[in-house]
C-alpha positions as CSV (number, residue, x, y, z in Angstrom):
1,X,45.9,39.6,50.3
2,X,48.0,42.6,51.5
3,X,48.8,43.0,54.7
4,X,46.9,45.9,56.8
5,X,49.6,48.4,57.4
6,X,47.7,51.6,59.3
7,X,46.4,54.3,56.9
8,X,48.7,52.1,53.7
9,X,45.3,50.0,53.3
10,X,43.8,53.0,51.5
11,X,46.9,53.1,48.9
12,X,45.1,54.5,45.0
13,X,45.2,51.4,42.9
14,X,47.5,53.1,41.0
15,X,50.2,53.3,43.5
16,X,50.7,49.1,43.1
17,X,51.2,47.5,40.2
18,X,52.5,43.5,39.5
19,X,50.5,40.9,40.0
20,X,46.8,41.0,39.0
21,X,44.4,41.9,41.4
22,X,42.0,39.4,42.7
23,X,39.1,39.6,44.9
24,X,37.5,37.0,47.6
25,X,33.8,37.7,46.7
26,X,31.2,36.5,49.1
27,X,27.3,36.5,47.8
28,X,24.0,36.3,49.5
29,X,21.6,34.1,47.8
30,X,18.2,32.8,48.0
31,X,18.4,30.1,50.4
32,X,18.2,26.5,48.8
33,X,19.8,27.8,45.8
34,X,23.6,27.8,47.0
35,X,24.8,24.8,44.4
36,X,22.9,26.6,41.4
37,X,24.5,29.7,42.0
38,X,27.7,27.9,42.8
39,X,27.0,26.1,39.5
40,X,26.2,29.5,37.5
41,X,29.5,31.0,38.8
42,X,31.6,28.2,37.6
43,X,29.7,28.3,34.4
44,X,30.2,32.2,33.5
45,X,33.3,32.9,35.5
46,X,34.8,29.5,35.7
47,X,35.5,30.2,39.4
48,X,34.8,27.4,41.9
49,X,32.7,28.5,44.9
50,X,32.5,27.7,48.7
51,X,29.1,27.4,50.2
52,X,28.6,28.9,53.7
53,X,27.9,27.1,56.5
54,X,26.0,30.2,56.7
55,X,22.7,29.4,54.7
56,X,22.3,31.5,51.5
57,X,25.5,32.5,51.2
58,X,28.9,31.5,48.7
59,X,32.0,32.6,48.3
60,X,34.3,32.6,45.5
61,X,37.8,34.3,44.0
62,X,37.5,36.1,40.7
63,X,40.1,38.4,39.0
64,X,39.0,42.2,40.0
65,X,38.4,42.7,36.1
66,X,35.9,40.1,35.8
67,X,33.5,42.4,38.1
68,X,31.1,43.1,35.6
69,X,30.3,39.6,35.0
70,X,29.7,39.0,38.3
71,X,27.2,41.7,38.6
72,X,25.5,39.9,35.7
73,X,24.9,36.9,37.6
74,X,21.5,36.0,37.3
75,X,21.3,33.9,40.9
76,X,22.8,36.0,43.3
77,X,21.3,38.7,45.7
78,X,24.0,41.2,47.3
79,X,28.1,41.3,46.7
80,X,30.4,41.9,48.7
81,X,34.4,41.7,48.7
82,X,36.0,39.7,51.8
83,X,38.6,41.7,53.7
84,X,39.1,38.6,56.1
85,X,37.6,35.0,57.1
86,X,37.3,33.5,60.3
87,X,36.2,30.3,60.3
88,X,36.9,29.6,63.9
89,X,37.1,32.5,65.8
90,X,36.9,32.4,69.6
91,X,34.6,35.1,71.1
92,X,35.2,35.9,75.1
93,X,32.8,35.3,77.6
94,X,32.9,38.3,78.8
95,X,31.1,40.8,77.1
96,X,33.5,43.9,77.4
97,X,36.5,41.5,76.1
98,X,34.9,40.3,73.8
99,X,33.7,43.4,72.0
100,X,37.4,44.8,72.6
101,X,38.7,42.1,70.6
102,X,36.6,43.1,67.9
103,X,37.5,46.8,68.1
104,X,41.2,45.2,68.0
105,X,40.6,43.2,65.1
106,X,40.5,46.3,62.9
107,X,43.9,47.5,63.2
108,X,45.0,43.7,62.1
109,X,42.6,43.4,59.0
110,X,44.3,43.5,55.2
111,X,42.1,46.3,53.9
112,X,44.3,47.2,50.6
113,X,42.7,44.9,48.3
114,X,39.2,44.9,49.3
115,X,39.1,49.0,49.0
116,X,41.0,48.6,45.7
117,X,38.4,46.7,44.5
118,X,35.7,48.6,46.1
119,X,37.3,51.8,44.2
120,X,37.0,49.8,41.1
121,X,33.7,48.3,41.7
122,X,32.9,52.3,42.4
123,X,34.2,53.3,38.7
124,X,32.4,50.6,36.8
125,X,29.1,52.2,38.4
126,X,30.1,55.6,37.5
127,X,30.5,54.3,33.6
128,X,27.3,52.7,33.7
129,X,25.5,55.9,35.0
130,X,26.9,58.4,32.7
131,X,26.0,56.0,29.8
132,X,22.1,56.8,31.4
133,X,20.8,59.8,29.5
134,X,18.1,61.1,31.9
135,X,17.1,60.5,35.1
136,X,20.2,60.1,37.0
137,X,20.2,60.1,40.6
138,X,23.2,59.7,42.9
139,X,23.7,56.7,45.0
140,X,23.2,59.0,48.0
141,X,19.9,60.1,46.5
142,X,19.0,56.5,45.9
143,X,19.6,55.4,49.7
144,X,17.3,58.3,51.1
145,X,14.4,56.7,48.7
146,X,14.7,53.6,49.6
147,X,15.2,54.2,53.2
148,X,12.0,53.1,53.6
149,X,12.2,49.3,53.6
150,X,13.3,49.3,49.7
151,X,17.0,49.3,50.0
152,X,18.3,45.7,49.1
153,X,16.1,42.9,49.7
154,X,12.9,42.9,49.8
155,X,10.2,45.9,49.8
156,X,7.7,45.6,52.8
157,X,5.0,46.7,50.7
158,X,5.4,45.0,47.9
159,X,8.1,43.7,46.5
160,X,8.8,40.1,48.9
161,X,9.0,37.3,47.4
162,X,5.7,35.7,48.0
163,X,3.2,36.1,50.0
164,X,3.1,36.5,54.2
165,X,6.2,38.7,52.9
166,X,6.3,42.1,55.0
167,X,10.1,40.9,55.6
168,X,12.7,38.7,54.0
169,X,12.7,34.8,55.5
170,X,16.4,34.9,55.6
171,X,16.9,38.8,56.6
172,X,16.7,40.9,59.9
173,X,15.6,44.4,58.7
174,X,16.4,47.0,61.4
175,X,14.5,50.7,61.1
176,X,16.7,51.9,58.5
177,X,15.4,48.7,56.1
178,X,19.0,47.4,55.4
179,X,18.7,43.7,54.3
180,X,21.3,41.4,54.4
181,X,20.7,37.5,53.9
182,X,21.3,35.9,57.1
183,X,19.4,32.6,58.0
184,X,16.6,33.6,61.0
185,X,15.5,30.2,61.4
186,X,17.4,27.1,59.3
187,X,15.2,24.4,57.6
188,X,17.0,20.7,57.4
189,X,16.3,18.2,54.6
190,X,13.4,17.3,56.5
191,X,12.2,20.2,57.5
192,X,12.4,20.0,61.2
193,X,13.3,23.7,62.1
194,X,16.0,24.6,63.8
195,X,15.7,28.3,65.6
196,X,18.6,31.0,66.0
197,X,18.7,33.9,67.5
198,X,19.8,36.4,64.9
199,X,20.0,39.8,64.2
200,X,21.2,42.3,62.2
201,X,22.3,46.6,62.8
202,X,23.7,49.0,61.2
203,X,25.0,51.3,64.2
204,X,26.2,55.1,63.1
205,X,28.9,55.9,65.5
206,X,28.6,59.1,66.9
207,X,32.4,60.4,67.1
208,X,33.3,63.3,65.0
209,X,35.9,62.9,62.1
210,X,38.7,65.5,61.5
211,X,38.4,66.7,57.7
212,X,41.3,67.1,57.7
213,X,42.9,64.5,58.4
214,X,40.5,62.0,56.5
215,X,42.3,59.2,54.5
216,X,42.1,60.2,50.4
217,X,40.4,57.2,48.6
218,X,41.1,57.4,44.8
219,X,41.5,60.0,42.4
220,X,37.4,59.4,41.6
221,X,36.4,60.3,45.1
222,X,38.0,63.8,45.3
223,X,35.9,66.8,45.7
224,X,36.4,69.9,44.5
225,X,40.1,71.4,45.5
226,X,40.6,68.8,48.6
227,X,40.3,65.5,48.8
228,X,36.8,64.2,50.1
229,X,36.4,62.3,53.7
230,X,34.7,59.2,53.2
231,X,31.6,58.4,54.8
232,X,31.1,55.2,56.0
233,X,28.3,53.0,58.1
234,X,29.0,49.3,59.8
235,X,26.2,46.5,59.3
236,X,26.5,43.6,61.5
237,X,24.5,40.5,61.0
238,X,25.0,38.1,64.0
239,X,23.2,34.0,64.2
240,X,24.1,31.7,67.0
241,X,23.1,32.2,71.0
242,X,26.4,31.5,72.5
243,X,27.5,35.2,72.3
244,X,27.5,38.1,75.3
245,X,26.9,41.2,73.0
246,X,24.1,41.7,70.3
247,X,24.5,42.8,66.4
248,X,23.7,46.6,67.9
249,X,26.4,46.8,70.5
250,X,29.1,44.7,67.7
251,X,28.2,47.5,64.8
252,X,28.5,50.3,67.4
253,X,32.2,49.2,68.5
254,X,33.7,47.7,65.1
255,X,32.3,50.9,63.9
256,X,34.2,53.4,66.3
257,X,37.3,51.7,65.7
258,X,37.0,51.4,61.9
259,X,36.3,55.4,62.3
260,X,39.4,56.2,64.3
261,X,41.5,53.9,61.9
262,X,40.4,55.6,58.6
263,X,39.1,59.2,59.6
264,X,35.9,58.5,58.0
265,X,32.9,60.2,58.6
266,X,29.7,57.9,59.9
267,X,26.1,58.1,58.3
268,X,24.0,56.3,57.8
269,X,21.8,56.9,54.8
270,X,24.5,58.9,52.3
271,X,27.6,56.5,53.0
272,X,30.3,55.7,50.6
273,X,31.3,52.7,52.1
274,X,29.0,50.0,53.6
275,X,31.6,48.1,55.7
276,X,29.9,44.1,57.2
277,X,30.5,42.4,60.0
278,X,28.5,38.8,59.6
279,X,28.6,36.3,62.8
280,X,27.3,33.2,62.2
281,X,28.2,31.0,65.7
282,X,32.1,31.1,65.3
283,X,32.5,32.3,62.1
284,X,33.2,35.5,61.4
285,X,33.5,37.5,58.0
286,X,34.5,41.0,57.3
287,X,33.3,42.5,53.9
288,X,33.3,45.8,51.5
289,X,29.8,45.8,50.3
290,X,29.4,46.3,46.3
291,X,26.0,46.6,45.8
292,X,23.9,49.5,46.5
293,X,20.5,47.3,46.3
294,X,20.1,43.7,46.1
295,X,20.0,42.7,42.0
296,X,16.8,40.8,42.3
297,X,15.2,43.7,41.5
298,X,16.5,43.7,38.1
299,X,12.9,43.1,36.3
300,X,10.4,43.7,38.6
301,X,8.9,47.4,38.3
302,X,5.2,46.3,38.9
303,X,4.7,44.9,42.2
304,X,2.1,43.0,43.3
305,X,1.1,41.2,46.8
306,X,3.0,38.0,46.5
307,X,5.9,39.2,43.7
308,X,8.6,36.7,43.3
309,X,12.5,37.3,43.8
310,X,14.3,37.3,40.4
311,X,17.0,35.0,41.5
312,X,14.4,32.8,43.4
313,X,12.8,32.7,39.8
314,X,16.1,32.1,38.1
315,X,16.8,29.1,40.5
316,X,13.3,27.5,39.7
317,X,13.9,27.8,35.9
318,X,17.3,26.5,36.1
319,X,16.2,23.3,38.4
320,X,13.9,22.4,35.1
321,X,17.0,22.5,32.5
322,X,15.2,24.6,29.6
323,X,16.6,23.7,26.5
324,X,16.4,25.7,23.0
325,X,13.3,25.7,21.3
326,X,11.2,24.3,24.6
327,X,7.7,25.8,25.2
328,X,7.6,27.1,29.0
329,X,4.5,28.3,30.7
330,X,3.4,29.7,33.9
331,X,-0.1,29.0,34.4
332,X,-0.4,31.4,37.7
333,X,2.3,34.4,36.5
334,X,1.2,36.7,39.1
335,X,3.9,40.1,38.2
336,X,5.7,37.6,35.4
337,X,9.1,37.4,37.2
338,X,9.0,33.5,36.4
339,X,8.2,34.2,32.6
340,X,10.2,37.6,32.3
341,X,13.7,36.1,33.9
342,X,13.2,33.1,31.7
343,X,13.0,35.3,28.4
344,X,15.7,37.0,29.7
345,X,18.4,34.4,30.1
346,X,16.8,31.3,27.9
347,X,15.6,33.9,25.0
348,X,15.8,30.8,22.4
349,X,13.3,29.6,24.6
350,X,9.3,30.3,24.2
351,X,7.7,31.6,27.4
352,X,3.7,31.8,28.1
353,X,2.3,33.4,30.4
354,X,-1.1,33.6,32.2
355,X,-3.0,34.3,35.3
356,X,-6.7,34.2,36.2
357,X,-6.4,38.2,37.5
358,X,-7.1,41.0,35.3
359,X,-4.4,42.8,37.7
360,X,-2.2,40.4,37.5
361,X,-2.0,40.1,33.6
362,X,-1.7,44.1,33.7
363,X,1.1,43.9,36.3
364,X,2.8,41.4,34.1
365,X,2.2,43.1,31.1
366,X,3.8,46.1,32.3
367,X,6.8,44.6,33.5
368,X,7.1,43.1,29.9
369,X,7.1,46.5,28.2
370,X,9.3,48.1,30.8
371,X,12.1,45.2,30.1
372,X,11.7,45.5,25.9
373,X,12.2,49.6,26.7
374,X,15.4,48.1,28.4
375,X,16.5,46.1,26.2
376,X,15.9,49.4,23.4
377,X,17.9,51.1,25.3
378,X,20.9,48.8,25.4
379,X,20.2,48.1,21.8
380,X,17.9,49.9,19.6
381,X,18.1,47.0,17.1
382,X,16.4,45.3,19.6
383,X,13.6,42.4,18.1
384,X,11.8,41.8,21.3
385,X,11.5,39.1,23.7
386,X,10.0,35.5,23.2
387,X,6.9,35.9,25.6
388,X,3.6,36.4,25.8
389,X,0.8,37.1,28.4
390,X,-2.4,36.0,28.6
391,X,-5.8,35.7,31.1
392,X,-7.0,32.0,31.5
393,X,-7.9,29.7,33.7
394,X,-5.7,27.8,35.0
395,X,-7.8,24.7,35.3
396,X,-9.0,25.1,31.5
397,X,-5.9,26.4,29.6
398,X,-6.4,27.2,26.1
399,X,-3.4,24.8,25.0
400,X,-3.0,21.8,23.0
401,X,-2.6,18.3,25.2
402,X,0.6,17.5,25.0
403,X,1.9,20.5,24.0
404,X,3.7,22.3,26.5
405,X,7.8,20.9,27.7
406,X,7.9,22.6,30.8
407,X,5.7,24.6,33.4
408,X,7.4,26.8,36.3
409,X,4.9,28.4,38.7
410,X,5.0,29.7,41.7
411,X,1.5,28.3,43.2
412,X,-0.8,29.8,45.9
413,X,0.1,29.5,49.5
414,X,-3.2,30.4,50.8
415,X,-2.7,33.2,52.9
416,X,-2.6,36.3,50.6
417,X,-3.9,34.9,47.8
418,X,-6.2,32.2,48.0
419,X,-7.2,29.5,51.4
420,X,-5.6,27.0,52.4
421,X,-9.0,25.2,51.9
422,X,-9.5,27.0,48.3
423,X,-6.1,24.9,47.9
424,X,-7.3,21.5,48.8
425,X,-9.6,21.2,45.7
426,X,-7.1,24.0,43.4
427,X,-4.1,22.1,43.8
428,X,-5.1,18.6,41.9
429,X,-7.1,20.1,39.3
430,X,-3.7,22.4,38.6
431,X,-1.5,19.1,38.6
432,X,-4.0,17.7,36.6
433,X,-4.3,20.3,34.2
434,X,-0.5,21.2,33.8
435,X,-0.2,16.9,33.3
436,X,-2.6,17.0,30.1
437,X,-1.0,20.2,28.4
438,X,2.7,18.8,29.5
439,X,4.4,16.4,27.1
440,X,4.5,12.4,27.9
441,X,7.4,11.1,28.9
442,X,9.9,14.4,28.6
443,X,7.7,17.2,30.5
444,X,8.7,18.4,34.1
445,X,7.4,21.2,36.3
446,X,9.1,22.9,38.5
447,X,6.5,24.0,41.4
448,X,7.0,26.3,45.1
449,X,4.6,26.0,47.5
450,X,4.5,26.5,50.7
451,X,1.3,24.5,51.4
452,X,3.3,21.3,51.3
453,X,0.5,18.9,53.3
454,X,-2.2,19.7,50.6
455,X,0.9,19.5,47.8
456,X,1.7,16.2,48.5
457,X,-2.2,14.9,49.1
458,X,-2.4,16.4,45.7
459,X,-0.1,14.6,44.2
460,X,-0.6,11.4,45.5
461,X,-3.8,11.6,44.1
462,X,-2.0,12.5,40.6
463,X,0.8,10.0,41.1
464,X,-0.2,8.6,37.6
465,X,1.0,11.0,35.7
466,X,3.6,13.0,37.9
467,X,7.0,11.7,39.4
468,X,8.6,13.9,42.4
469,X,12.2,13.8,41.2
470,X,13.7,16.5,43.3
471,X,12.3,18.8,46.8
472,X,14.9,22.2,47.6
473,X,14.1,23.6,51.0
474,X,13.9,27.2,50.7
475,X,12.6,30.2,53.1
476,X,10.0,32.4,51.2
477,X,8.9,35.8,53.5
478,X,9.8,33.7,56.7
479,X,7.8,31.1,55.6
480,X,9.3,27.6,54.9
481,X,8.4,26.6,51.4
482,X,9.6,23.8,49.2
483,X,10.1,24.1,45.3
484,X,9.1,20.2,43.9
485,X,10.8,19.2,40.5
486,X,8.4,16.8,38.9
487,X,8.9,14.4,35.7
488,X,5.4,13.9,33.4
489,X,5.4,10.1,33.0
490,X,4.0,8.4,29.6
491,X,0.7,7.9,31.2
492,X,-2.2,9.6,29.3
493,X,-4.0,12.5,31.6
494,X,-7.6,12.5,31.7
495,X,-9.6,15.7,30.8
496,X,-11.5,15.6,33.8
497,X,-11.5,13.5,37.6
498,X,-13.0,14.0,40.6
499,X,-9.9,13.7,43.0
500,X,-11.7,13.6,46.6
């Protein structure tokens, strides 16, 4: 990278030619799923990723043209571009040093190829909203409606990714609802929990920025006649208890000297430029945000009280390896953001799905028509998607024994939906049901729950037909789930037991 020179970090892309610019891209994703997104990006980008030592997080170096691919990455939450690393930075004791060392830091940071691919990052969003006939809003538009608790991550209402879900597992959402993956509290291999203190703010700097003498960006930010003054906010996200100052008091200092370098203008809620400051322990990482709001909500436009994260869904579907022409269902679909990302990305694929809620099923439905009118739009030759929905039972399916190659669900946790005692007599006659419609020998389910104590007493009592071949830790709403990969063995399932 370039080296910070003053106001020369804000040089048009234009200016410098030569050698191809590249980009340090850092990604939040779901936590647990770090080697399958590592995996995916080495598979569509051919780039080889580094996984964080801060859960949920990898980073990897891509050309700046290959920037629409990486939005398209199916497992991967928020993007940002790294302006510098730190794996091993040493914080002062003392709190006033140690935030003047930040405020320091600032001047010394290579900022000329992060904001050149920021700027570019900028113009491939500008394309992609002119191509939108109708309805166009403006990303400053867009932040004041989702100020709410909808901007990136997940939606308090809503939109969490299952159920005791008012706020992300992995994210510490300040008044202003910014979300940012950052680990709250790490689960081991064992799942022995290990506490942090962390938290996360986005500080707006109250210092007043000269219009005049604001720093130009590129050609595409000029207003009309002068050139505009960028507005800018800081978000810090800080784990670890061994430092004197909190996220609030970091933002609120990086941000007043990151003002007074650039001449941009702080706000909050209409900002151009989303500048983060993540502290995890010793490390420390400076980004350029690149996405407005996080891209698991890609499918989703019918919420309901437990809805799944895309890229949670995407890492579930991946564990089980689909393969063309396999039969996957999702006996409990809930919104369909199992079934609907599997159509999506494994369309030679056929995907069924079901729930016992008439709500549900509508949800799901919905969410099906509002992804074939977006797939019309992007092609009006478009044939459809290989899914359907359907109301059942999930302890009587209406499908053949031995039918079915693969079943991905996300099951009840019994706190929204359901008991936890409702679960104790649910959760075998589920295994035992997805067993008989699963194929001998070659079936697998890929199940999340975060009822693990009844899951396992379930399938110990199953272990005849169902193999645990694989457990991923992950943090669901702040709650500490598993997802189980399981192998059907060649046993024969019985129609009917009595498990208790």
């Amino acid at each position: 990278m370039a080296e910070a020179a003053g106001d020369a970090g804000l040089a048009p892309a234009a200016a410098q030619e030569g050698a191809e610019l590249a980009a340090v891209i850092g990604a939040t994703v779901p936590t647990g799923f770090e080697q399958t997104a590592a995996e995916e990006v080495q598979e569509k980008l051919g780039s080889a990723s580094r996984i964080s030592r801060d859960r949920g997080k990898i980073y990897f170096e891509v050309p700046a043209r290959s920037l629409p691919q990486v939005h398209r990455l199916r497992s991967v939450d928020n993007l940002f571009v790294v302006v510098q690393e730190f794996k091993d930075y040493q914080f002062k004791e003392n709190k006033e040093d140690a935030l003047k060392d930040l405020e320091d830091l600032v001047k010394k940071l290579p900022w000329a190829d992060p904001l050149k691919v920021w700027e570019l990052n900028n113009s491939l969003k500008k394309k992609k909203t002119k191509r939108k006939k109708h309805g166009v809003q403006s990303p400053a538009s867009r932040e004041k409606l989702n100020d709410g608790g909808e901007e990136r991550g997940a939606d308090q209402s809503n939109s969490n990714d299952q159920e005791d879900c008012a706020q992300n597992p992995v994210a510490v959402e300040p008044a202003d609802g910014q979300d940012t993956e950052n680990p709250q509290a790490v689960t081991s291999r064992n799942g022995v929990e290990e506490e942090e203190d962390n938290e996360q703010s986005d500080v707006k700097v109250e210092v007043q920025a000269s219009s005049e003498s604001g720093t130009k960006a590129s050609d595409g930010q000029t207003g009309e006649g002068e050139a505009k003054v960028l507005k800018f906010r800081v978000t810090c996200n800080r784990a670890g208890d061994k430092h004197s100052f909190t996220s609030n008091e970091a933002a609120r200092d990086f941000g007043g000297a990151v003002q007074e370098h650039f001449q941009w203008k702080a706000d909050m809620t209409n900002f151009d430029v989303e500048v983060l400051l993540n502290i995890h322990n010793n490390e420390v990482v400076v980004g350029i945000a690149l996405t407005e709001e996080s891209l698991h909500r890609r499918n989703i436009t019918h919420f309901g009280p437990t809805t799944l994260r895309s890229t949670l869904a995407y890492g579930m579907l991946r564990l089980c390896d689909p393969q063309p022409t396999d039969i996957i269902v999702d006996p409990m679909c809930g919104t369909g953001a199992i079934p609907i990302e599997g159509a999506a990305e494994w369309p030679y694929c056929y995907h069924i799905a079901g729930d016992n809620s008439p709500q549900a099923v509508k949800r799901a439905a919905n969410n099906i028509c509002s992804l074939l009118r977006k797939n019309e739009t992007k092609d009006s030759n478009a044939l459809g998607v290989p899914l359907d929905i359907i109301q059942w039972d999930i302890c009587n399916l209406p499908l053949r024994t031995g039918s079915v190659d693969i079943v991905v669900t996300d099951m009840p946790f019994g706190k929204r939906i359901g008991s936890k005692k409702k679960n104790w007599d649910l959760y075998p006659a589920c295994l035992m049901e997805m067993g008989r419609i699963c194929t001998p020998g070659t079936g697998r389910a890929v199940l999340l729950t975060q009822d693990k104590k009844c899951f396992a007493k379930a399938l110990s009592r199953v272990g005849h037909i169902w193999r645990r071949a694989q457990t991923v830790w992950v943090n669901v709403g702040g709650l500490h789930a598993a997802v189980y990969l399981l192998r059907r063995t060649w046993e024969r399932a019985e129609e009917r037991r009595s498990f208790w």
